[in-house]
C-alpha positions in Angstrom: -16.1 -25.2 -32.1 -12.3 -24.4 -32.8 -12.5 -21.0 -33.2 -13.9 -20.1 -29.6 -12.7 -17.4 -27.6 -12.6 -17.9 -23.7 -12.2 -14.8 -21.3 -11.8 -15.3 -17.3 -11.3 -12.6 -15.4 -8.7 -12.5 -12.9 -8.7 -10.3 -9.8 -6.0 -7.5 -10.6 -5.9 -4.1 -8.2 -4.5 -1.7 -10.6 -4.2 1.8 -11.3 -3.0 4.8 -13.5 -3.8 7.6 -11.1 -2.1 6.6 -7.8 1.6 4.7 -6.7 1.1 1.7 -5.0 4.6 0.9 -4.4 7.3 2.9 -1.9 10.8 3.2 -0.9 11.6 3.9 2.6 14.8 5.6 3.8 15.7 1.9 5.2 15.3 0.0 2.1 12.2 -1.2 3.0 9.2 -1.6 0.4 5.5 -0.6 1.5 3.3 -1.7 -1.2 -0.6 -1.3 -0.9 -3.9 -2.8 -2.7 -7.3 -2.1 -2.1 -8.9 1.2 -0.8 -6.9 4.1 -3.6 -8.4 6.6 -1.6 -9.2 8.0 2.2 -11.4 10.6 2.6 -11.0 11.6 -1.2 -7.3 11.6 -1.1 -5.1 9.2 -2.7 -3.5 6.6 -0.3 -0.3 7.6 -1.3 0.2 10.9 -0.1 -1.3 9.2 3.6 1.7 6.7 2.9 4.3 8.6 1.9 3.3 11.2 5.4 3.9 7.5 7.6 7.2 7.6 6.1 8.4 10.9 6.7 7.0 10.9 10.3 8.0 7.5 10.9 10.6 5.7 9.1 14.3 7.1 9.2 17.1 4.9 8.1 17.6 3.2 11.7 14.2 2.1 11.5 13.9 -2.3 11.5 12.0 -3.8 9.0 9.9 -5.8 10.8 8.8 -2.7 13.2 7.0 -1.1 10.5 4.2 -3.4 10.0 2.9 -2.9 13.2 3.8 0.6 13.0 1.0 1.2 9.3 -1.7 -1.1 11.6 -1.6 1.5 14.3 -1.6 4.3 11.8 -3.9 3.6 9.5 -6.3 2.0 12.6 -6.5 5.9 13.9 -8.7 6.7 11.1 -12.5 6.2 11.2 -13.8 4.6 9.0 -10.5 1.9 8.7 -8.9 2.6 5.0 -9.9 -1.9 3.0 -6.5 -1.9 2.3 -3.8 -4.9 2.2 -0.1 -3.4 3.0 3.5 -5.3 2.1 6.7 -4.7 3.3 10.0 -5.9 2.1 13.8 -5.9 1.9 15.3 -4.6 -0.6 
C-alpha cells in the first residue's frame, strides 16, 4: 500500500494559555513542563513570585535549583512539574 499514511504521537507539553519559559535578573532560564496549574492558577504567576522574592542579580545559578525544590515542596499537594535552569 503506497499511499498509506502513518501518525505516531510523540509526547509534547505545550500550551497557548500559559509561559513556560523565564528570565531571571541573573541570566538564568527557569523553564517548566508538566502541572500548567496550582490550585487553579497558572504556574507562571507562582514562578515568576520565586523570582521576585528570590532571585536578584547576585544570585548563582546553580543555587536556584535547590532553591524551586524547597519552594514548590511547601505546597500541599506537590505541583507534577519538571523545572530547568540555564545560562544564558
Amino acid at each position: 500500500m503506497p499511499n498509506k499514511k502513518v501518525i505516531e504521537h510523540i509526547g509534547i507539553h505545550s500550551t497557548n494559555t500559559t509561559d513556560k519559559t523565564f528570565i531571571c535578573p541573573n541570566r538564568c532560564g527557569i523553564s517548566v513542563c508538566g502541572d500548567a496549574s496550582i490550585f487553579g492558577m497558572p504556574i507562571t504567576s507562582y514562578i515568576q513570585s520565586f523570582i521576585r522574592e528570590k532571585i536578584n542579580t547576585k544570585k548563582k545559578v546553580d543555587e536556584i535549583p535547590d532553591m524551586l525544590i524547597k519552594y514548590f515542596r511547601s505546597f500541599d499537594p506537590i505541583p507534577d512539574a519538571t523545572f530547568f535552569s540555564s545560562w544564558l
